[in-house]
VODREN-669188 format. One line per field, with one value per residue: x, y, z of N, C-alpha, C, O in turn; residue in one letter. Coordinates in pm, whole numbers. Layout:
BEGIN
n_X = (X; ...)
n_Y = (Y; ...)
n_Z = (Z; ...)
ca_X = (X; ...)
ca_Y = (Y; ...)
ca_Z = (Z; ...)
c_X = (X; ...)
c_Y = (Y; ...)
c_Z = (Z; ...)
o_X = (X; ...)
o_Y = (Y; ...)
o_Z = (Z; ...)
vodo = (A; ...)
***
This chain:
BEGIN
n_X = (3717; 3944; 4122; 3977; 3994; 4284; 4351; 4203; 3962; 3683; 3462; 3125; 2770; 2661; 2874; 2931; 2680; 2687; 2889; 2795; 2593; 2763; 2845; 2591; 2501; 2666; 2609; 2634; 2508; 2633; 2862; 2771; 2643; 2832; 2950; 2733; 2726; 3010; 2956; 2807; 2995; 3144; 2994; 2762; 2448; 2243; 2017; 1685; 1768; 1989; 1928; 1719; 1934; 2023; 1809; 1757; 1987; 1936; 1693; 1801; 1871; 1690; 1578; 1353; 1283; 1520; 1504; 1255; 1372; 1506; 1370; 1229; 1392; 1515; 1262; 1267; 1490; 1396; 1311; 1106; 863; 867; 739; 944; 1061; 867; 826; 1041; 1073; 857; 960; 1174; 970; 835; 1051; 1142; 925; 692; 411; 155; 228; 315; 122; -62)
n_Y = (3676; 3623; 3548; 3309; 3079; 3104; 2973; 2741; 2669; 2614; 2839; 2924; 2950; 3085; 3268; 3435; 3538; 3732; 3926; 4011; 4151; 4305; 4463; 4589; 4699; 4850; 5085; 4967; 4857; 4725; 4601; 4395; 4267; 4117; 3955; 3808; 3670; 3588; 3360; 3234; 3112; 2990; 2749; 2760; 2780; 3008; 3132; 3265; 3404; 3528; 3641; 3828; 4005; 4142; 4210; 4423; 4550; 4729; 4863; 4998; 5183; 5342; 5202; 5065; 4895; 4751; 4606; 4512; 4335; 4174; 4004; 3842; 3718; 3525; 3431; 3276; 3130; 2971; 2988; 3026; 3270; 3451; 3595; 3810; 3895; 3986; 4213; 4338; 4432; 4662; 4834; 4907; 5049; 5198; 5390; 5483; 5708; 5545; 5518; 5440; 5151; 5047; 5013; 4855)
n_Z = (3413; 3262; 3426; 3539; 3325; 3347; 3562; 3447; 3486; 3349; 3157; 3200; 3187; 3343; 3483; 3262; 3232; 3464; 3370; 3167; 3333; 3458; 3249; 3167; 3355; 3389; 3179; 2943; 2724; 2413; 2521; 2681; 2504; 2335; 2534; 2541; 2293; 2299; 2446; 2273; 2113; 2274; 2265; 2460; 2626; 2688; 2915; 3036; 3218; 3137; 2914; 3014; 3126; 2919; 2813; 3027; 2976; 2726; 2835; 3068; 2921; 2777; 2593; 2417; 2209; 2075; 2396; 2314; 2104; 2207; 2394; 2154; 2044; 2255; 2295; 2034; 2116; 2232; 2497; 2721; 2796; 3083; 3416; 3473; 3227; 3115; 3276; 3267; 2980; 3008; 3226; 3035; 2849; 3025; 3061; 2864; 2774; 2663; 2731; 2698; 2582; 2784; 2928; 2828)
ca_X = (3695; 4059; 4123; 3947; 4094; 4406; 4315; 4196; 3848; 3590; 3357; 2939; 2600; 2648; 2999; 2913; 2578; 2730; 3017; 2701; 2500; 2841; 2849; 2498; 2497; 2794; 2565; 2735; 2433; 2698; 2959; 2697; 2582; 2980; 2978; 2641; 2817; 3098; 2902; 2744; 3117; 3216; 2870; 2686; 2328; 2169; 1901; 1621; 1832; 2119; 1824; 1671; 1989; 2030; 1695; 1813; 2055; 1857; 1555; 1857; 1905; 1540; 1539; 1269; 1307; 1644; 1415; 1174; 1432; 1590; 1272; 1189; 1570; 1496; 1143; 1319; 1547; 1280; 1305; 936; 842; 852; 703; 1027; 1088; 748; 827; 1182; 992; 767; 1062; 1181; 841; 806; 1166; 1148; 784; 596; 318; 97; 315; 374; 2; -89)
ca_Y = (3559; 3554; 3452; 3156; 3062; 3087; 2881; 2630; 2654; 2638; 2920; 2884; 3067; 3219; 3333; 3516; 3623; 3764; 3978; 4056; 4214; 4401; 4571; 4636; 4783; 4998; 5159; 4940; 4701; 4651; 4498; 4267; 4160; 4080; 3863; 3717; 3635; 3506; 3249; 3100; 3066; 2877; 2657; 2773; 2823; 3163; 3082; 3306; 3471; 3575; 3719; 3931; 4099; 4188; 4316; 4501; 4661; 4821; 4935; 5119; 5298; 5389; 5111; 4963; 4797; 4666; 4510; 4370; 4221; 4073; 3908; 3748; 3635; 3480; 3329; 3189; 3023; 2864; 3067; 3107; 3421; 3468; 3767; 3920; 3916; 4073; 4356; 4422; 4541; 4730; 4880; 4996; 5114; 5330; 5462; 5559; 5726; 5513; 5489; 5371; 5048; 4993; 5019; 4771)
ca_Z = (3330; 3228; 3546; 3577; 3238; 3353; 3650; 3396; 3491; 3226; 3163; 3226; 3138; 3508; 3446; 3164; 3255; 3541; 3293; 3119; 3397; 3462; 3139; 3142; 3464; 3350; 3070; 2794; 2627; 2357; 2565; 2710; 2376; 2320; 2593; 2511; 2148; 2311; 2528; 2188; 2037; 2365; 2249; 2575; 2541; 2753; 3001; 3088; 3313; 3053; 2810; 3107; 3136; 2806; 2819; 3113; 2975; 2676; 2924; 3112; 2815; 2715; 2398; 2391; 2082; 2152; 2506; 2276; 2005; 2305; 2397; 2060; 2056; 2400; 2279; 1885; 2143; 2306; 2629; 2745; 2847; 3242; 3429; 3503; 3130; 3061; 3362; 3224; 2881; 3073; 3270; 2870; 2790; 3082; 3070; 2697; 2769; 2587; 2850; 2646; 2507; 2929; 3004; 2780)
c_X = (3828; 4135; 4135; 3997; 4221; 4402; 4282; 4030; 3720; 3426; 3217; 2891; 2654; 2774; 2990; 2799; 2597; 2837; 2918; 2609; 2605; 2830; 2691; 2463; 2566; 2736; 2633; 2687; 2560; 2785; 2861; 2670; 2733; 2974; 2878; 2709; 2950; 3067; 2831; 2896; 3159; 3121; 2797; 2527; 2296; 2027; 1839; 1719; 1919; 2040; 1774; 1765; 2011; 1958; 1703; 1877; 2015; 1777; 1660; 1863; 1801; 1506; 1474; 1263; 1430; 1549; 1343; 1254; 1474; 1515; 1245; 1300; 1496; 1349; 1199; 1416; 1482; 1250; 1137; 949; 773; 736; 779; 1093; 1034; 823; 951; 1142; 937; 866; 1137; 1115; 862; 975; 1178; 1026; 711; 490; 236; 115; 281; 222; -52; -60)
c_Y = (3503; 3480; 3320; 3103; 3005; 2982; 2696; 2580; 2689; 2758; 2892; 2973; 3149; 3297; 3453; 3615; 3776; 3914; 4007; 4173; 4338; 4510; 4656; 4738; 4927; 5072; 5104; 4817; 4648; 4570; 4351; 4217; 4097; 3957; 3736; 3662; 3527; 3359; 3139; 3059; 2962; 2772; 2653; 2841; 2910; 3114; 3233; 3435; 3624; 3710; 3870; 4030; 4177; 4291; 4455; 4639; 4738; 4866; 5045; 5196; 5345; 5332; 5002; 4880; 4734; 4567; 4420; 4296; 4121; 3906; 3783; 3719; 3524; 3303; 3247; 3065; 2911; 2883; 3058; 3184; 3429; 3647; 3831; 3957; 4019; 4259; 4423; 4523; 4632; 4838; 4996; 5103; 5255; 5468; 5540; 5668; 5666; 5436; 5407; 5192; 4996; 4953; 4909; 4643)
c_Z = (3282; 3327; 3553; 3469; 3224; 3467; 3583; 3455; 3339; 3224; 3167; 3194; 3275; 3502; 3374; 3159; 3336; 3512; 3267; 3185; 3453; 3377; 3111; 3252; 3463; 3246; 2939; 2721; 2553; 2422; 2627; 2589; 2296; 2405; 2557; 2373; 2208; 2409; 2419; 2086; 2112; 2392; 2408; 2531; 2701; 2813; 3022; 3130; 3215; 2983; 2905; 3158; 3010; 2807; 2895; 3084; 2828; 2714; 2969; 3031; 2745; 2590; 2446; 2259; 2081; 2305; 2408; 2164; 2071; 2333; 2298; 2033; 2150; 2351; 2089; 1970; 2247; 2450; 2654; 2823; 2981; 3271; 3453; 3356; 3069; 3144; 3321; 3091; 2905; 3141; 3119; 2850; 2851; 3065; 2930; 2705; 2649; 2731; 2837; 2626; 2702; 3027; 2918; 2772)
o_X = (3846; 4197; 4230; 4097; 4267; 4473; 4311; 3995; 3704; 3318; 3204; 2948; 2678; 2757; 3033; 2800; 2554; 2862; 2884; 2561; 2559; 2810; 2681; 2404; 2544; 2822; 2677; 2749; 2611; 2790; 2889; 2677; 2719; 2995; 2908; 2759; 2975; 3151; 2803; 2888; 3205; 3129; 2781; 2499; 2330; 1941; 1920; 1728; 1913; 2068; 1790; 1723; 2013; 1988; 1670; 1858; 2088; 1738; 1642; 1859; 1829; 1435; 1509; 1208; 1409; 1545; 1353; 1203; 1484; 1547; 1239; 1278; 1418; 1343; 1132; 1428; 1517; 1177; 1062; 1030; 651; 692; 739; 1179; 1086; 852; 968; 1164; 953; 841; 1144; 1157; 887; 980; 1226; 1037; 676; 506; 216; 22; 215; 208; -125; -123)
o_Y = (3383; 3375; 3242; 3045; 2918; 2885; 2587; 2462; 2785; 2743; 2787; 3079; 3270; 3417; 3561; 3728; 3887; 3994; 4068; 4266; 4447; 4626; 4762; 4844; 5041; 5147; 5175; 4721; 4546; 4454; 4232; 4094; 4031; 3850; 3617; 3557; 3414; 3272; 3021; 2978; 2858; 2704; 2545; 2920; 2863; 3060; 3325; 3543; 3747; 3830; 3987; 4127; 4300; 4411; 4565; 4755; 4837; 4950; 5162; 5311; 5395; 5380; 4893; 4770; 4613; 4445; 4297; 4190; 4005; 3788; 3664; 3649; 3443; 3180; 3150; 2950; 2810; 2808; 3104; 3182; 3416; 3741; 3946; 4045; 4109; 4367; 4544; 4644; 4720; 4951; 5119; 5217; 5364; 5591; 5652; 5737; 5733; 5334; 5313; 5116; 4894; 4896; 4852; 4570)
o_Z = (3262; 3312; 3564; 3513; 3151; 3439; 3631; 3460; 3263; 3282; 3104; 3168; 3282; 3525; 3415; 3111; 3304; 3602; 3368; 3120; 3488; 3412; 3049; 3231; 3504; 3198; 2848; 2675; 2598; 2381; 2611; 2583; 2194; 2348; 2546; 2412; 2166; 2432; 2441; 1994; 2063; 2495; 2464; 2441; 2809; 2744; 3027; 3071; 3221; 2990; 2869; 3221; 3025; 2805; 2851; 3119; 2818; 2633; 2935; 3073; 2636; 2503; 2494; 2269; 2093; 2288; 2404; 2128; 2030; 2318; 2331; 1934; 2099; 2361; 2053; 1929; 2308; 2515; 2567; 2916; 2997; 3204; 3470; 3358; 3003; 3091; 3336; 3085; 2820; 3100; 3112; 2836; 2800; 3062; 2914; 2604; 2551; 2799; 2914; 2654; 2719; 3136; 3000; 2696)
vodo = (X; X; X; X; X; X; X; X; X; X; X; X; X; X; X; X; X; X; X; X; X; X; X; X; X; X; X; X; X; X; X; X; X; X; X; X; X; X; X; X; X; X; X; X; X; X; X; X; X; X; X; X; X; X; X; X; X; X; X; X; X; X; X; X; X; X; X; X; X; X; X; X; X; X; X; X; X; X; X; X; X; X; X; X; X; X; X; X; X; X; X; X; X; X; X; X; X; X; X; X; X; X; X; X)
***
Protein backbone atom coordinates (compact mmCIF):
# COMPACT_ATOMS: atom_id res chain seq x y z
CA UNK A 1 0.00 0.00 0.00
CA UNK A 2 3.02 2.20 0.64
CA UNK A 3 3.92 1.48 -2.56
CA UNK A 4 1.29 2.67 -4.47
CA UNK A 5 1.48 5.82 -2.33
CA UNK A 6 4.64 6.39 -3.25
CA UNK A 7 3.71 5.86 -6.82
CA UNK A 8 1.11 8.52 -6.18
CA UNK A 9 -1.70 6.30 -6.66
CA UNK A 10 -4.67 6.71 -4.49
CA UNK A 11 -5.83 4.00 -2.23
CA UNK A 12 -9.57 2.08 -2.78
CA UNK A 13 -12.12 -0.25 -0.85
CA UNK A 14 -10.27 -3.13 -2.98
CA UNK A 15 -6.83 -2.07 -1.96
CA UNK A 16 -7.55 -2.24 1.43
CA UNK A 17 -9.94 -4.97 1.46
CA UNK A 18 -7.40 -6.85 -0.10
CA UNK A 19 -4.57 -5.79 3.04
CA UNK A 20 -7.50 -6.80 5.04
CA UNK A 21 -8.07 -10.31 3.80
CA UNK A 22 -4.16 -10.50 4.22
CA UNK A 23 -4.18 -9.94 7.83
CA UNK A 24 -7.07 -11.97 8.33
CA UNK A 25 -5.79 -14.77 6.59
CA UNK A 26 -2.56 -14.39 8.64
CA UNK A 27 -4.64 -15.04 11.94
CA UNK A 28 -4.57 -11.23 12.83
CA UNK A 29 -8.57 -9.94 12.91
CA UNK A 30 -7.00 -6.96 14.69
CA UNK A 31 -4.76 -5.84 12.01
CA UNK A 32 -7.66 -6.12 9.59
CA UNK A 33 -9.86 -4.06 11.72
CA UNK A 34 -6.72 -1.42 11.54
CA UNK A 35 -6.94 -1.35 8.06
CA UNK A 36 -10.70 -1.35 8.01
CA UNK A 37 -10.26 1.98 10.40
CA UNK A 38 -7.86 3.26 8.20
CA UNK A 39 -10.11 3.07 5.03
CA UNK A 40 -12.85 5.28 6.98
CA UNK A 41 -9.98 7.99 7.84
CA UNK A 42 -9.06 8.00 4.05
CA UNK A 43 -13.27 8.68 3.85
CA UNK A 44 -13.74 5.28 1.96
CA UNK A 45 -16.84 3.53 2.69
CA UNK A 46 -16.49 -0.76 3.02
CA UNK A 47 -18.65 -2.69 0.65
CA UNK A 48 -20.11 -6.00 1.37
CA UNK A 49 -17.07 -7.48 0.42
CA UNK A 50 -14.70 -5.55 3.02
CA UNK A 51 -17.34 -6.57 5.95
CA UNK A 52 -17.24 -10.37 4.85
CA UNK A 53 -13.68 -10.33 5.46
CA UNK A 54 -13.73 -9.01 8.64
CA UNK A 55 -16.21 -11.46 9.43
CA UNK A 56 -13.79 -13.86 8.08
CA UNK A 57 -11.32 -13.20 10.03
CA UNK A 58 -13.17 -13.60 13.46
CA UNK A 59 -14.88 -17.09 12.25
CA UNK A 60 -11.04 -18.10 11.67
CA UNK A 61 -10.61 -17.57 15.11
CA UNK A 62 -13.76 -19.28 16.61
CA UNK A 63 -15.54 -15.58 17.55
CA UNK A 64 -18.55 -15.67 16.86
CA UNK A 65 -19.53 -12.64 18.37
CA UNK A 66 -16.85 -10.59 16.90
CA UNK A 67 -18.70 -12.40 13.21
CA UNK A 68 -21.91 -11.21 14.37
CA UNK A 69 -20.78 -7.55 15.58
CA UNK A 70 -19.24 -7.40 12.21
CA UNK A 71 -22.52 -8.12 10.64
CA UNK A 72 -24.63 -5.52 12.47
CA UNK A 73 -21.65 -3.01 11.68
CA UNK A 74 -22.12 -4.08 8.02
CA UNK A 75 -26.14 -3.90 8.27
CA UNK A 76 -25.98 0.01 10.57
CA UNK A 77 -23.98 0.81 7.41
CA UNK A 78 -26.61 -0.11 5.27
CA UNK A 79 -24.89 -3.20 3.84
CA UNK A 80 -27.78 -5.74 3.29
CA UNK A 81 -27.20 -8.95 4.34
CA UNK A 82 -26.04 -11.38 1.41
CA UNK A 83 -25.82 -15.19 1.70
CA UNK A 84 -22.16 -15.26 1.86
CA UNK A 85 -22.47 -12.96 4.83
CA UNK A 86 -25.08 -15.20 6.45
CA UNK A 87 -22.62 -18.51 5.63
CA UNK A 88 -19.50 -16.67 6.98
CA UNK A 89 -21.52 -16.51 10.54
CA UNK A 90 -22.39 -19.89 10.18
CA UNK A 91 -18.73 -20.73 9.34
CA UNK A 92 -18.13 -18.88 13.21
CA UNK A 93 -20.91 -20.79 14.69
CA UNK A 94 -19.74 -24.07 13.60
CA UNK A 95 -16.04 -23.37 14.31
CA UNK A 96 -16.67 -22.13 17.91
CA UNK A 97 -19.15 -25.32 18.47
CA UNK A 98 -22.05 -23.63 18.78
CA UNK A 99 -24.04 -26.11 16.62
CA UNK A 100 -26.93 -25.13 17.68
CA UNK A 101 -26.51 -21.10 16.82
CA UNK A 102 -25.24 -22.73 13.06
CA UNK A 103 -28.31 -24.96 12.76
CA UNK A 104 -30.58 -22.37 13.16
Amino acid sequence: LGRAQDMRIAPNVVMLTSVMRAEAVAGNPAGAERWFDEAGKLGLQCDAVAFGVLMDGAARQGDLPGAARWLFRACSAGIAPNAVLFATLLKAAARCSHTAAAVC
